[in-house]
N, C-alpha and C positions, 0 to 999 in steps of 0.2 A: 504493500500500500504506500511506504514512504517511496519507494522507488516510483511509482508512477506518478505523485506528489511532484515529487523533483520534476519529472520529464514536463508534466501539465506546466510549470511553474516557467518553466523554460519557451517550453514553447510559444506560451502566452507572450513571455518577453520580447519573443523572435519577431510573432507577430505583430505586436505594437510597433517596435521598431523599424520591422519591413514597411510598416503602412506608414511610415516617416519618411521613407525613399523612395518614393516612386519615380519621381521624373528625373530621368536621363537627359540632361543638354549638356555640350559641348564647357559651358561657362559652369553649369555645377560640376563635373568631375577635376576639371581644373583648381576648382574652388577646395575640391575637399584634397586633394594631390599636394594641393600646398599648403596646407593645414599638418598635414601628417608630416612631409619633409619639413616644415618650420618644427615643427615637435622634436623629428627627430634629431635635428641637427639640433638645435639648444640642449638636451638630454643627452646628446653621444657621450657615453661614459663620465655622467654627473654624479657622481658618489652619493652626494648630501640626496640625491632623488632617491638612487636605490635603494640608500637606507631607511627610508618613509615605506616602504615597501618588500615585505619580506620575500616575494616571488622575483624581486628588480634585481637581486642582491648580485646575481650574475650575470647578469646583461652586458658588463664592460668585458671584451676580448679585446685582442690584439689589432691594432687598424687594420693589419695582413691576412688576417682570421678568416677561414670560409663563412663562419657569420657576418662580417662585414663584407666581407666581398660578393656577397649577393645583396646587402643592401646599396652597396653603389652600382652594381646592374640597374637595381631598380632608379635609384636616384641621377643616374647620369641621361636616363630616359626622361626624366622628369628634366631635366639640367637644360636639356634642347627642346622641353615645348616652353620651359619660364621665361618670363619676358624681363628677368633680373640675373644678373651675371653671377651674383654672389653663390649659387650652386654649383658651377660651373668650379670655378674658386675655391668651395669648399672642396673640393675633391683634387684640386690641382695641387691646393697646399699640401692634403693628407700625400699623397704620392711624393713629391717633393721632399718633404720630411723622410720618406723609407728609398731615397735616389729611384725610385722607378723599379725597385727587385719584387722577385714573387717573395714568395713567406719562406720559412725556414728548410723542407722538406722538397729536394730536389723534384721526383717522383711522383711525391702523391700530388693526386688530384687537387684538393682542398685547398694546399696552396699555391694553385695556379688560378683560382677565382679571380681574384683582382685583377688580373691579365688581363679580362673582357675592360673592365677600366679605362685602364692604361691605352690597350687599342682602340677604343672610341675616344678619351682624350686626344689621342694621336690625329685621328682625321677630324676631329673639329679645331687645330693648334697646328698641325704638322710640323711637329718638332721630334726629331728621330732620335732622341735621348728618353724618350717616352714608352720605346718600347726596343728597346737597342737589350736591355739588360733581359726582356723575354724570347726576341729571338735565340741571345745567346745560350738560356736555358734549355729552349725546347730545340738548338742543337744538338749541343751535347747529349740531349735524351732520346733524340735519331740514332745517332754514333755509336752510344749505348746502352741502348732500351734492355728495359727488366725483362731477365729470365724467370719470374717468379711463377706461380702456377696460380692461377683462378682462385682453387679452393680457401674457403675462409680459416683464416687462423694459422695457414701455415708460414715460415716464413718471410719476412718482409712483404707480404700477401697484397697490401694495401699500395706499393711499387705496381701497380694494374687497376682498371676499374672495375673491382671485384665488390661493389657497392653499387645499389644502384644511383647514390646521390650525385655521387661522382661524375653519370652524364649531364648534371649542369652545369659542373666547375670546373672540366679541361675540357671537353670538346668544341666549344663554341671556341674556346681561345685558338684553336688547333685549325676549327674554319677562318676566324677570322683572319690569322698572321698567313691562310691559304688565298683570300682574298687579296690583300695587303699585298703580298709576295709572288702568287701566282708559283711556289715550289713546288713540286707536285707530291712533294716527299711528308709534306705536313698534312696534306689531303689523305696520299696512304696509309700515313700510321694513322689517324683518324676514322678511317674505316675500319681498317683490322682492329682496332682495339674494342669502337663500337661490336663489330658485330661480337669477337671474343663476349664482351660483354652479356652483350642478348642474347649470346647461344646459351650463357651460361644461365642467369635470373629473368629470360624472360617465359610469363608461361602462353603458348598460344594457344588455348583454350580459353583463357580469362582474358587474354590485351590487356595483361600487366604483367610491372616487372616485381617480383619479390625484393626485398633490400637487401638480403647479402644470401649467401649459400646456408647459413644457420638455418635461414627458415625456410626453404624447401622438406617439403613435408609435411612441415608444423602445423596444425591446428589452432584457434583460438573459439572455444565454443561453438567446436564442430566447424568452425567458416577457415580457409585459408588467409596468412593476414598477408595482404596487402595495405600497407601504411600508403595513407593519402598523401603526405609531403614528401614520401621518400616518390612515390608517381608524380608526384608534382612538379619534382625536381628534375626529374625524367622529358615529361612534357615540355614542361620552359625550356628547359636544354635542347629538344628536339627545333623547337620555333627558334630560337636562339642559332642553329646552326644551320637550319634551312635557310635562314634568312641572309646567310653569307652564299652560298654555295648558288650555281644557276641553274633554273628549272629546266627537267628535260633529260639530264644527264645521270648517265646509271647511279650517278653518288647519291645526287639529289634525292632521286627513287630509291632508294635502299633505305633513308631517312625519311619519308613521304612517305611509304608503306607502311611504318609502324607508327607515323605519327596518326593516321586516317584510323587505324585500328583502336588505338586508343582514344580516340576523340570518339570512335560510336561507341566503346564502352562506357566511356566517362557520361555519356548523356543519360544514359539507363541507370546510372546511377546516384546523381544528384539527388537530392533532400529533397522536400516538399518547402525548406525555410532554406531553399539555394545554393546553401555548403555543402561538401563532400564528410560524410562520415570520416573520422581516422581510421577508422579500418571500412575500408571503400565495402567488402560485402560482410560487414556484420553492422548495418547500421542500429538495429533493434540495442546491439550491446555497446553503442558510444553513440549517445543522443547529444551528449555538448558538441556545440558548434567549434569549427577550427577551423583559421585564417589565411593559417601561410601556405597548404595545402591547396584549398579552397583559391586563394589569389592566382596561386601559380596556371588551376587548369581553367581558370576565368581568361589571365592574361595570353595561355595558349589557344583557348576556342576564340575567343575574339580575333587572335591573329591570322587565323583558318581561314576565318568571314574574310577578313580586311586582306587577305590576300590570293580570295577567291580559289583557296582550297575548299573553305568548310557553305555551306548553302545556311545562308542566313535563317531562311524560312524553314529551316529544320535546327539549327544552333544560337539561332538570336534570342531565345526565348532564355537559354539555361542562360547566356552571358548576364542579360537583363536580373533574372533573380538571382543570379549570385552576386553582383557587384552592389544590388541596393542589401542582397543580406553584408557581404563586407562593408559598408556605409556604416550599415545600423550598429557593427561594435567597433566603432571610432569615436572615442568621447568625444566632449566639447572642444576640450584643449587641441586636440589631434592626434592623440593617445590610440593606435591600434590595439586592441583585446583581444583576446581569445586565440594568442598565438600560442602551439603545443611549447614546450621546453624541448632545448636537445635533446635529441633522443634518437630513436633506432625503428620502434613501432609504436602502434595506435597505444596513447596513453590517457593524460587529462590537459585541462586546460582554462583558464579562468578567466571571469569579463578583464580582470585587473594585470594580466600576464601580457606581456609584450616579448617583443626580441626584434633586434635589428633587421634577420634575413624575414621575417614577417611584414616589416615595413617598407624590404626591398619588392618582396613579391606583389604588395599591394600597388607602388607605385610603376611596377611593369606590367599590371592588369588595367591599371588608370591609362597607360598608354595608349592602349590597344583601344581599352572599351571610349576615351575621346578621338580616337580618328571612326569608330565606329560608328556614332553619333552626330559624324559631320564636321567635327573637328580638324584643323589642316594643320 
């Protein structure tokens, strides 16, 4: 009885709040894009905030951090539609301050995030001390790419994208310096390691990907867990690299094919309140709403629409409810809610919870969903 209490208690809230957001214009998504980036940027690693709040208490990582490096994804897209410099800027200084390097871990993934930064700083400044220190990484990591084996845990394991977060945070980096360069050598190992990847955690019966080899198998109250931001992650990353690469071309298609696959699964299974459950098929057993998840496969269906992959009159509908359910837990201030904590699978999540790569996701879902709207 108290458990259905709880859910009634929520949902009520969901609704109230949805019926707060209805209207979609070009001038509100903008409106509320820069509410959340003024937020975040005043609070980036404010101690005296976190300690007001015992769930903030670790929010400050490293500027190099795969947490921040998906919140400047998100923020460098907001950075090009402001009509104020100072974002652009903030992100200039933070790179400046680390000379333009990735994060500490040659190999992994995680810190190769900021990369995508770095190479969109690069073409709106073209200044080649911006991405000079990633070329010269992800050389060295051609010349001598990890021998390591997929399977989780054995190792130096995590030398491969043997996670599936991972295809948010090197592969776009790996299109875009293919862009940029035209090497062909950065394209190849981009592919090989993608598919490595989906051979290994993707399941083709569901059109998802599992998040590491651990939970192949595994059960959660009889459902398999697929974690919604670990697909999230997955997703963005997919629009993220497609968006580099030219349509037509077998690479193109090879990332096209699994993005199309998971965009009709992902439709069958949104909320009735426009979120994705954290665990995409046991929505019955995590009825709280979650954000960063939820942002991520808003910010890729939108870009389906907006780039005449995905058929509006079949996909406009879930972008629509899920961007006013993401509206509805942004407080006043421009505080994002209801983003899960790191983590691995479906967990919990509170109105009062935030995190960086939750604020990145939102402001790369605000992207999409204003040029969708009519936005230029």
């Amino acid at each position: 009885m108290k458990t259905i209490t709880i859910q009634f208690l929520i949902t009520s809230i969901l609704f109230f709040n949805f019926s707060l957001a209805q209207d979609i214009t070009p001038l509100n998504v903008k409106s509320i894009m820069q509410k959340v980036a003024d937020w975040q940027i005043e609070n980036h690693g404010d101690v005296k905030f976190r300690a007001q709040n015992k769930r903030l208490k670790t929010t400050r990582h490293h500027p190099l951090d795969w947490t921040n490096g998906a919140l400047y994804v998100g923020m460098v897209k907001w950075a090009a539609m402001a009509e104020d410099d100072k974002y652009f800027n903030w992100l200039k200084d933070i790179a400046e301050e680390h000379d333009w390097k990735l994060h500490a871990r040659t190999y992994h993934a995680d810190d190769h995030t900021v990369g995508q930064m770095y190479i969109d700083l690069y073409r709106e400044f073209k200044d080649k001390k911006m991405i000079q220190p990633t070329i010269d990484q992800f050389d060295f990591i051609l010349y001598h790419p990890s021998k390591s084996i997929m399977d989780w845990k054995t190792p130096f394991h995590q030398d491969r994208w043997n996670w599936c977060d991972a295809l948010f945070m090197s592969p776009p980096v790996w299109a875009k310096l293919y862009k940029l360069t035209r090497n062909q050598a950065y394209l190849d190992f981009l592919l090989q390691e993608f598919n490595a990847t989906t051979g290994h955690l993707y399941d083709k019966k569901e059109s998802l990907y599992y998040r590491d080899g651990s939970y192949l198998g595994k059960l959660d109250k009889g459902t398999k867990i697929f974690w919604a931001r670990g697909n999230g992650w997955v997703f963005a990353g997919l629009a993220n690299v497609l968006n580099e690469l030219k349509p037509g071309t077998s690479e193109y298609n090879r990332f096209l094919k699994i993005y199309k696959q998971m965009a009709k699964k992902l439709l069958k299974l949104q909320t009735s309140a426009g979120h994705w459950s954290m665990s995409l098929l046991g929505q019955e057993y995590y009825p709280t709403p979650e954000t960063s998840g939820s942002s991520f496969f808003i910010f890729g269906l939108a870009w389906g629409i907006n780039n005449g992959i995905l058929d509006k009159a079949t996909y406009g509908l879930a972008v629509e409810k899920g961007w006013n359910a993401m509206v509805s837990h942004v407080t006043e201030d421009g505080m994002l809610g209801y983003v899960q904590p790191i983590g691995a699978e479906p967990g919990q999540a509170w109105p009062d919870k935030t995190e960086v790569y939750g604020t990145g996701a939102f402001l790369s879902a605000g992207s999409e969903v204003y040029k969708l709207y009519g936005g230029l």
